[in-house]
N, C-alpha and C positions, 0 to 999 in steps of 0.2 A: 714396134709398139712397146710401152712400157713394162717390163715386167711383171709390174704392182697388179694388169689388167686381166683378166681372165674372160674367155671369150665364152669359152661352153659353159654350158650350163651344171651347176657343179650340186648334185643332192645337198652334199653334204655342209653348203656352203649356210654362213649362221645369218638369219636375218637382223636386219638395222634398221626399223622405222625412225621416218625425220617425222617430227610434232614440231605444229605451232604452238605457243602456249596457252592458243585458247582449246588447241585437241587434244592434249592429256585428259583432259577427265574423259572423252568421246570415247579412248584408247583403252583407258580403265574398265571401261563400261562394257566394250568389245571382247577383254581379255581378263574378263573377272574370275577371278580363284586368287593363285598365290602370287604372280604377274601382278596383277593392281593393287594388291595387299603392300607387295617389296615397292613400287612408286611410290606409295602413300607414304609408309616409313620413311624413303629417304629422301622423301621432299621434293622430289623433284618437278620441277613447274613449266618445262619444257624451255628455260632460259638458253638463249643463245649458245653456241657451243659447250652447251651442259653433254656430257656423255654419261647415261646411267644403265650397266650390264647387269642383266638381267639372269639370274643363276637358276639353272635345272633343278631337277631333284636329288641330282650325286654329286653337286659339288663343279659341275661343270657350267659350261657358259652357254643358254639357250637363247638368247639375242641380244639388242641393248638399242637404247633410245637416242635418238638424237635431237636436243633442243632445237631448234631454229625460232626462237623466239616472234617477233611480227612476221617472219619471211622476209624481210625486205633483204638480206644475203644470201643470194644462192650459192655461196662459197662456203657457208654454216660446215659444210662436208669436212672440210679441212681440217676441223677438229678432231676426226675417227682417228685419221692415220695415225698421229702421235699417243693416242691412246687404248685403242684394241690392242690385245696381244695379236701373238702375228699368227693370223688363220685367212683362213676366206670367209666373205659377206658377201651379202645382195642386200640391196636395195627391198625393203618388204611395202607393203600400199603403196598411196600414190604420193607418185615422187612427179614434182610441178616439171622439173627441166631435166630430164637424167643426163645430159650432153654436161651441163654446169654443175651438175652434182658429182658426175665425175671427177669434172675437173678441178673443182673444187676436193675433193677426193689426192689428187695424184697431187695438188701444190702442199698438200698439208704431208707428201713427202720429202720436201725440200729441205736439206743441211749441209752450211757450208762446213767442214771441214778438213780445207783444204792444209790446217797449221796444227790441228789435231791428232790427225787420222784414225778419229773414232766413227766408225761407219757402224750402220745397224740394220735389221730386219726387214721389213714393212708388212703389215696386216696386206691382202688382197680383197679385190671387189671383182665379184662380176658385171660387168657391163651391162647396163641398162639395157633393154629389147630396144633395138633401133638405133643403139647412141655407137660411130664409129669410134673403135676404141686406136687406129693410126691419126686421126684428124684430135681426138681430144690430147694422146700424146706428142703431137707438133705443138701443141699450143703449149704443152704443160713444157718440154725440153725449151722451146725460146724464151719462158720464163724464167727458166733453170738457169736462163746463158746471159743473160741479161742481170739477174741475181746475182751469176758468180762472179760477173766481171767489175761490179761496182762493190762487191764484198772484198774483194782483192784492195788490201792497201797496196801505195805507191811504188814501194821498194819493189813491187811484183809486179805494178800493171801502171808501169811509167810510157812516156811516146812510143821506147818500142816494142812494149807488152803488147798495146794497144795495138799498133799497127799486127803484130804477129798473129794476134787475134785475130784482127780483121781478115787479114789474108787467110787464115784457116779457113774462113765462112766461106771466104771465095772461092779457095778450094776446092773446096766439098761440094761445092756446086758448079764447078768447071770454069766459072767466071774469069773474065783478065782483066789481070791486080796490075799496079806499081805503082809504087811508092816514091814520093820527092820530098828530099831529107835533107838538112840541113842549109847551107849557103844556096843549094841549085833553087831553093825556095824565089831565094832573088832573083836570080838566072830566069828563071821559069813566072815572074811575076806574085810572088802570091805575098807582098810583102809585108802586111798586116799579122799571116800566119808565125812569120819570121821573127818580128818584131815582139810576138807574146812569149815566144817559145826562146829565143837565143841567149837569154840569161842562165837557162837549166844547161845542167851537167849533160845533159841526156839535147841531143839534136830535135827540135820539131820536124814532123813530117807532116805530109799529105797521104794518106791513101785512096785511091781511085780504084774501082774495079765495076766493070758491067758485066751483063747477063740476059742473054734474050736473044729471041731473032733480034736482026736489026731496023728491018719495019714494024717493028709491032710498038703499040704504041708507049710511048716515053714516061718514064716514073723514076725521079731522081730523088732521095735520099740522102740529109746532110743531115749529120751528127757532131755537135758538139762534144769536142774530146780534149778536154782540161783535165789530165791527170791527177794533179793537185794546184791547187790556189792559191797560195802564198798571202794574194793579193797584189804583188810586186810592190812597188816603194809607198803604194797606199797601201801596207800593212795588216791584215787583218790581226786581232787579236788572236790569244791563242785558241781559247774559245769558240771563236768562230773558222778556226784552221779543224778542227776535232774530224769533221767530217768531208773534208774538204777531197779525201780520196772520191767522193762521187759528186766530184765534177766531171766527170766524162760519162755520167748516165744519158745523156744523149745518146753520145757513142756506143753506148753498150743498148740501146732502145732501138735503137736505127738495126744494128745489127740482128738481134735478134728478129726483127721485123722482116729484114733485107733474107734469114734464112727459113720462114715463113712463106714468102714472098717466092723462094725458088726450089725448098722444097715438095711446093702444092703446086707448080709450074704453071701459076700464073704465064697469062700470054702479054707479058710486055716487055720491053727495052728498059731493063735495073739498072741504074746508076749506081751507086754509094758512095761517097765523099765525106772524107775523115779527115779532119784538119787536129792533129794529135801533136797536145805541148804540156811542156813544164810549166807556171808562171812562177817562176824563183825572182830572187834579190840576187845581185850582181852588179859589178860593175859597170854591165853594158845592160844592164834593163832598159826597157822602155821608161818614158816619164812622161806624170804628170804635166801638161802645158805643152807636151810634145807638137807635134802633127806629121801625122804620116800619110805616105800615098798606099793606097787600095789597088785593089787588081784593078777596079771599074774606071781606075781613073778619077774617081774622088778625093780629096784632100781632107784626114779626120783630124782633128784638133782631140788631144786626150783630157780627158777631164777628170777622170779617175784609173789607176791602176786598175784597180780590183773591179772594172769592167769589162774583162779581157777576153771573156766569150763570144759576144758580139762583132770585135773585132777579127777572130778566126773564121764565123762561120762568116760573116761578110764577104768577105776573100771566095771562100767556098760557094758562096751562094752564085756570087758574080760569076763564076766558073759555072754552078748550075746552069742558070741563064742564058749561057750565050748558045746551047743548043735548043730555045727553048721548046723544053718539053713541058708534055699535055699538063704536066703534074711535078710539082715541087713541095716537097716535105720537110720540113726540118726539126729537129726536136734538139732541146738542152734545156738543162738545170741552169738557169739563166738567170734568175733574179730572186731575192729575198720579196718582193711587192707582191707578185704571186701569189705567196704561202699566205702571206699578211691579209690578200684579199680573197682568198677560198679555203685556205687551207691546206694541208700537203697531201689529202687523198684527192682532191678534184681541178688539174691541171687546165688551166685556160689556154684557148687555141684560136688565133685569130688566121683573119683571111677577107679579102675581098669579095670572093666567090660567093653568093648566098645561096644558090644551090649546093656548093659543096659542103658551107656551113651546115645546111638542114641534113643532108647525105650524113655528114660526119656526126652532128650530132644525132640521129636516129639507128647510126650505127653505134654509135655510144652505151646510148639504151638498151641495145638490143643484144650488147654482149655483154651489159654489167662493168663498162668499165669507163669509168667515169670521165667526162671532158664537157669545157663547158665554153661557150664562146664570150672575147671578151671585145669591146671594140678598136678597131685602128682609128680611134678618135681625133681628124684631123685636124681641128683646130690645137692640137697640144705639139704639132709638129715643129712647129717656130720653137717651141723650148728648147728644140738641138739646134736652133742657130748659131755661130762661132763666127766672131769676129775676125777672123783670123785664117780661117781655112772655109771649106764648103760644106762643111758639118762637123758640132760634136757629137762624140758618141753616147754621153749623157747630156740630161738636163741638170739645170743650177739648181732643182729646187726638189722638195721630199714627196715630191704628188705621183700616179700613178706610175713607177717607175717599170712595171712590167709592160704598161702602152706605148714608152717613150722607148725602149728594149723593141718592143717589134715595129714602130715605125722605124725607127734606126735601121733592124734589117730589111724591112721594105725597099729601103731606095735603091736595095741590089738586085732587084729580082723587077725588071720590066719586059721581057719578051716571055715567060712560059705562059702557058692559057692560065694557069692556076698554082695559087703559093697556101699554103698551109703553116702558118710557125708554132709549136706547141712549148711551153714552158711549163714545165715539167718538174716535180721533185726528187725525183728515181730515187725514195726511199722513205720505209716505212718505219714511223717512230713509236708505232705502240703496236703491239701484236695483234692480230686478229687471225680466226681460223685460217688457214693457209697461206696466211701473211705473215711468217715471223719478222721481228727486228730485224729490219738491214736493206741489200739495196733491194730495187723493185721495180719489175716491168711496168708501165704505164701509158697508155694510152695503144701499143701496139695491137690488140686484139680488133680493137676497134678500129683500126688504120687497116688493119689486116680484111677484115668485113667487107672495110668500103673500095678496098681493091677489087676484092674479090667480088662484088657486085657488078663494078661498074667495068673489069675485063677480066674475069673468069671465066 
């Protein structure tokens, strides 16, 4: 369990009521003397992560408030951590979700400083009555790991950060790893993986590892792991290279998911597949007008460099597939049409399955963490037709390109019972309580739910 948590119940610990901003004045009313008087003075309106402490009579600290403006964030909490001095709290009235209020509580202790190493304190909370304080910190450390790893620029978490990473997870959870690196890629068929990665300095790999009895039923995991993006000979600008180290937040979402998944020992057969590259400029890059063969045996015609995720987990996915299992997941930062059509806090997740659609999205809801489905709009499928081979892996034209992105991976995924693709932004560009700037877990919580529902 986290540190930050306190399990007993501590006298001495200082209470923190959360308000909406229509129960400040109810609170005033409640707590009238010097308490409502110091509100009133400093204004305070119960505004979203507003923190206002509330001072004794000698100069010490007798509680403090916390805004939660409409309620509609039960992460509001996030904002104590970085501003209490470091004591113990509780939770005082009534608290809607104290499970989410924690955990919204322990994200708001999230800092990367890994290039700094300025580390610091943290305020403590006692544990809400009821709320387990090991289940809210599994959830708050896979956020943690998923954060650090897309926070990590290139020079640190290049193919074979990644992969080392990966194999940690697996470690720790007794799983068997290996890894196929470099030319064996060919050897071993995965040649689309080959073909994005063989221009970098650095070898692509594949990483593989399960986990589980062997009959129990099957959940495979495939993360896109684009370390950085160049774009290859279709160039990106520099501007658009800025943030390019979180192209592998797939990879780093899957993982963190994948050690979610084994250390609450789910009852199933883990997969994970990590198809981990450079996309550099070189002389032996891939090109535009190419066409390359697939693990599946399909023939891709390239249409643009700088769509070279699609291309990896394809490979990957085909490998999914051919044991097919009950359940296939994939998640990557896959397309700029995404962001453009919801935004980068609420990731669209297609799928054939409409039970699993409704499953995934009421897990969605039910953890706060946003996904929203988008369709596999078949008639746009003819747009990847290629003259030339038996598919491109884009369309010629600027229309839904997140739809044209997951039927693309579709046509590698025909034997599991069920495919899930999420595209994903794994990162947050403007703060919010317990969301600093940077990378960001996404959709795992909820993925995590619907396992845990449907073989827990």
């Amino acid at each position: 369990m986290l540190d930050i948590f306190v399990t007993k119940k501590d006298a001495a610990a200082i209470p923190v009521w959360l308000l909406r901003a229509g129960d400040v004045k109810s609170w005033c009313a409640e707590h009238a003397g010097a308490g409502a008087a110091w509100v009133e003075t400093s204004g305070f309106k119960g505004e979203i992560g507003k923190v206002l402490m509330l001072p004794d009579g000698s100069g010490g600290l007798a509680g403090a408030l916390l805004g939660l403006g409409d309620g509609s964030d039960p992460f509001a909490t996030g904002a104590l951590a970085t501003v209490l001095p470091v004591q113990t709290y509780r939770f005082a009235g009534h608290v809607a979700d104290g499970a989410k209020a924690a955990l919204g509580f322990a994200l708001g202790t999230y800092s990367f400083a890994r290039y700094t190493g300025k580390s610091r304190e943290w305020p403590r909370l006692v544990l809400p009555e009821g709320v387990g304080g090991e289940e809210v910190s599994r959830q708050a450390r896979a956020v943690f790991l998923a954060r650090d790893l897309i926070n990590t620029p290139t020079n640190d978490m290049g193919p074979a950060d990644l992969a080392d990473a990966a194999l940690e997870v697996a470690r720790a959870a007794d799983a068997e790893a290996s890894v196929i690196v470099g030319d064996d890629l060919l050897t071993r068929n995965y040649p689309m993986v080959h073909a994005v990665g063989r221009a970098s300095a650095v070898a692509p790999r594949l990483v593989d590892f399960t986990w589980g009895r062997a009959d129990a039923p099957r959940v495979t995991l495939v993360g896109k792991g684009v370390c950085f993006d160049s774009g290859g000979l279709d160039l990106k600008p520099s501007s658009a290279m800025l943030l390019m180290k979180k192209d592998m937040g797939g990879a780093a979402n899957v993982l963190a998911l994948a050690r979610l998944v084994m250390e609450a020992k789910l009852d199933i057969r883990l997969r994970v597949l990590i198809p981990a590259v450079e996309n550099s400029v070189s002389g032996n890059s891939f090109r535009p007008g190419d066409v390359l063969k697939s693990r599946k045996g399909l023939s891709v015609e390239i249409g643009n460099t700088d769509a070279e995720g699609r291309l990896i987990l394809a490979d990957a996915l085909a490998e999914a597939d051919s044991e097919a299992p009950d359940l296939i997941i994939d998640m990557a930062t896959l397309t700029g049409a995404a962001r453009t059509a919801l935004g980068p806090d609420l990731p669209p997740f297609y799928t054939d399955d409409d039970a699993l659609a409704a499953d995934l999205a009421e897990a969605a809801a039910r953890e706060a963490d946003p996904l929203w489905r988008l369709p596999l709009w078949r008639p746009y499928d003819g747009w990847l037709d290629s003259k030339i081979a038996d598919v491109n892996h884009v369309s010629d034209g600027p229309f839904a390109g997140s739809i044209t992105a997951a039927l693309f991976l579709r046509r590698f995924v025909e034997k599991s019972k069920a495919w899930v693709h999420l595209d994903i932004y794994g990162w947050c560009p403007k703060a919010k309580p317990g969301r600093p700037v940077g990378g960001e877990a996404q959709g795992i919580r909820a993925l995590f739910d619907l396992l845990r529902r449907r073989y827990g």
